[in-house]
C-alpha positions as CSV (number, residue, x, y, z in Angstrom):
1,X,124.1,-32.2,18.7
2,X,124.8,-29.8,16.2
3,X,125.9,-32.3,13.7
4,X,122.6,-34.6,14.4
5,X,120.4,-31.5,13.7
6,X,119.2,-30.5,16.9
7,X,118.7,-26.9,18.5
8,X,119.2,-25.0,21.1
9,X,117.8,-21.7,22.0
10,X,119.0,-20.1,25.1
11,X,116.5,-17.5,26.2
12,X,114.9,-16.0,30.0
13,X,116.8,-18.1,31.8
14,X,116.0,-21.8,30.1
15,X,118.1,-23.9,27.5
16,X,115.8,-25.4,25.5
17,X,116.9,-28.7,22.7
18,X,114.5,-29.3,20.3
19,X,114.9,-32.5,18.4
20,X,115.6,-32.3,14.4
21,X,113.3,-31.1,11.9
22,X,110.4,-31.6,10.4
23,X,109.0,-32.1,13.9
24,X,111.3,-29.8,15.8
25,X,109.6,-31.2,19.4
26,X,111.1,-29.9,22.8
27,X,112.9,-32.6,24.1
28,X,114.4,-30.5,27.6
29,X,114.1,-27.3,29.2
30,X,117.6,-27.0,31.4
31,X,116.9,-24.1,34.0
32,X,119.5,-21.8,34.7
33,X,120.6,-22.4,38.1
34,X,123.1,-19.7,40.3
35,X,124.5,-18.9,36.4
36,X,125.0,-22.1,35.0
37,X,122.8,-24.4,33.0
38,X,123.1,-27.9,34.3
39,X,121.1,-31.0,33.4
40,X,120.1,-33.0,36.5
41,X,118.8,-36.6,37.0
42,X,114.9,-36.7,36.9
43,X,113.7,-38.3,40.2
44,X,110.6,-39.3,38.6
45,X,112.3,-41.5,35.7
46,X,113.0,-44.6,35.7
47,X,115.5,-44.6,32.7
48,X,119.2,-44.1,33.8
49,X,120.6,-40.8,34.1
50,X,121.8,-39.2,30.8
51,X,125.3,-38.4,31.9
52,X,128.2,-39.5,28.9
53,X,130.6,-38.0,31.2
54,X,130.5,-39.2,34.7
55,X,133.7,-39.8,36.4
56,X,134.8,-43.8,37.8
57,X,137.4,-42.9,39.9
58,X,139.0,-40.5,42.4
59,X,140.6,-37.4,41.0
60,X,143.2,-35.3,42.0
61,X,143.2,-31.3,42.4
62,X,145.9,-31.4,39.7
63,X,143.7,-33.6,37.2
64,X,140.5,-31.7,38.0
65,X,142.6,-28.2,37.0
66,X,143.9,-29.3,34.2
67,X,140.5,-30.6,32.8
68,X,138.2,-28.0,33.7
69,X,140.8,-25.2,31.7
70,X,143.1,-24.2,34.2
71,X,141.2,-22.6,37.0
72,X,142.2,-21.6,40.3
73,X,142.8,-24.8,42.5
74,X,140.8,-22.8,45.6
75,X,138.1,-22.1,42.8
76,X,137.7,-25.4,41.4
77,X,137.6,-26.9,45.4
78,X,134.9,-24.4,46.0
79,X,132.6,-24.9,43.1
80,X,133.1,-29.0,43.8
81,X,131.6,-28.3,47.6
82,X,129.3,-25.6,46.2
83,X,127.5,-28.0,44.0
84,X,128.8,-26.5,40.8
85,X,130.4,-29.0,39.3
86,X,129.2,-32.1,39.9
87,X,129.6,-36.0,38.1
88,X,133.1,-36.3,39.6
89,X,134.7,-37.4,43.0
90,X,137.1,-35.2,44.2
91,X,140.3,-36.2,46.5
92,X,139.5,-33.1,48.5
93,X,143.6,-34.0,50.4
94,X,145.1,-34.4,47.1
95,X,147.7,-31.4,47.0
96,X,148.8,-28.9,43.9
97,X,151.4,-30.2,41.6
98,X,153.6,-28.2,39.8
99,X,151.8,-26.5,36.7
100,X,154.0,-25.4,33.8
101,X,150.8,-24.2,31.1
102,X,149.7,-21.9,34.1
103,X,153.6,-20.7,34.5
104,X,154.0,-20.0,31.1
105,X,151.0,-18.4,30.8
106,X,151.8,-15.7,33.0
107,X,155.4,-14.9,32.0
108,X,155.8,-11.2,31.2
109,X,158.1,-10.2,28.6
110,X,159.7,-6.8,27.8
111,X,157.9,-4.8,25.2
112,X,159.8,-4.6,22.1
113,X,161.7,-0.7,21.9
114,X,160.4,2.2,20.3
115,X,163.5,3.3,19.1
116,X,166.6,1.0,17.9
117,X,169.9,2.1,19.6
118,X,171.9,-0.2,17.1
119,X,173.1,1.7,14.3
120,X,174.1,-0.4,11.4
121,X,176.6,0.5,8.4
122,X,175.6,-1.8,5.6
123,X,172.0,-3.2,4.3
124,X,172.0,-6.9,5.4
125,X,175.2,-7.3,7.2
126,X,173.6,-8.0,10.2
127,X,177.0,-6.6,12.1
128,X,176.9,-2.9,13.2
């Protein structure tokens, strides 16, 4: 949008997309609904909805984690019964695989010493 010229302006609760300018007309107002700004179908059209990112198939726990940045699993179920994500179909018996991002994410490592123990003899040795 930002490339095609358009704007946004996010302000008391209301996205609003103004087309390029000269003209610069609203084109949408998106309402800010429990926190999130979502743009629904107009009942009243008759144009086809204008979703570029619907879902065609099933997906998975797994899939829908993975896509939506690596949220909670429990979360992500949640927010799919909720309402709060919507345009996919979610195989609500499809169980948790293995994630390795989130496990590598959380490692902990040791901080680094304040004080070297190694004492070394010559500059650039690298033996002590």
């Amino acid at each position: 949008m930002d490339i095609a010229g358009f704007a946004l302006t996010i302000r008391d609760g209301v996205c609003t997309i103004r087309s390029p300018e000269p003209k610069s007309v609203v084109i949408g107002r998106i309402p800010r609904v429990r926190g999130l700004y979502r743009v629904n179908e107009d009942r009243n059209s008759q144009k086809a909805p204008p979703y570029a990112n619907t879902a065609s198939k099933l997906m998975s726990i797994s899939e829908l984690h993975k896509k939506m940045g690596h949220i909670n699993h429990d979360d992500l179920r949640e927010m799919v019964k909720e309402g709060l994500v919507t345009g996919i179909e979610l195989d609500f018996d499809s169980k948790p695989e293995f994630c390795e991002t989130c496990i590598k994410a959380k490692a902990t490592r040791k901080p680094f010493p304040k004080k070297s123990t190694t004492e070394y003899k010559a500059y650039g040795s690298g033996l002590p």
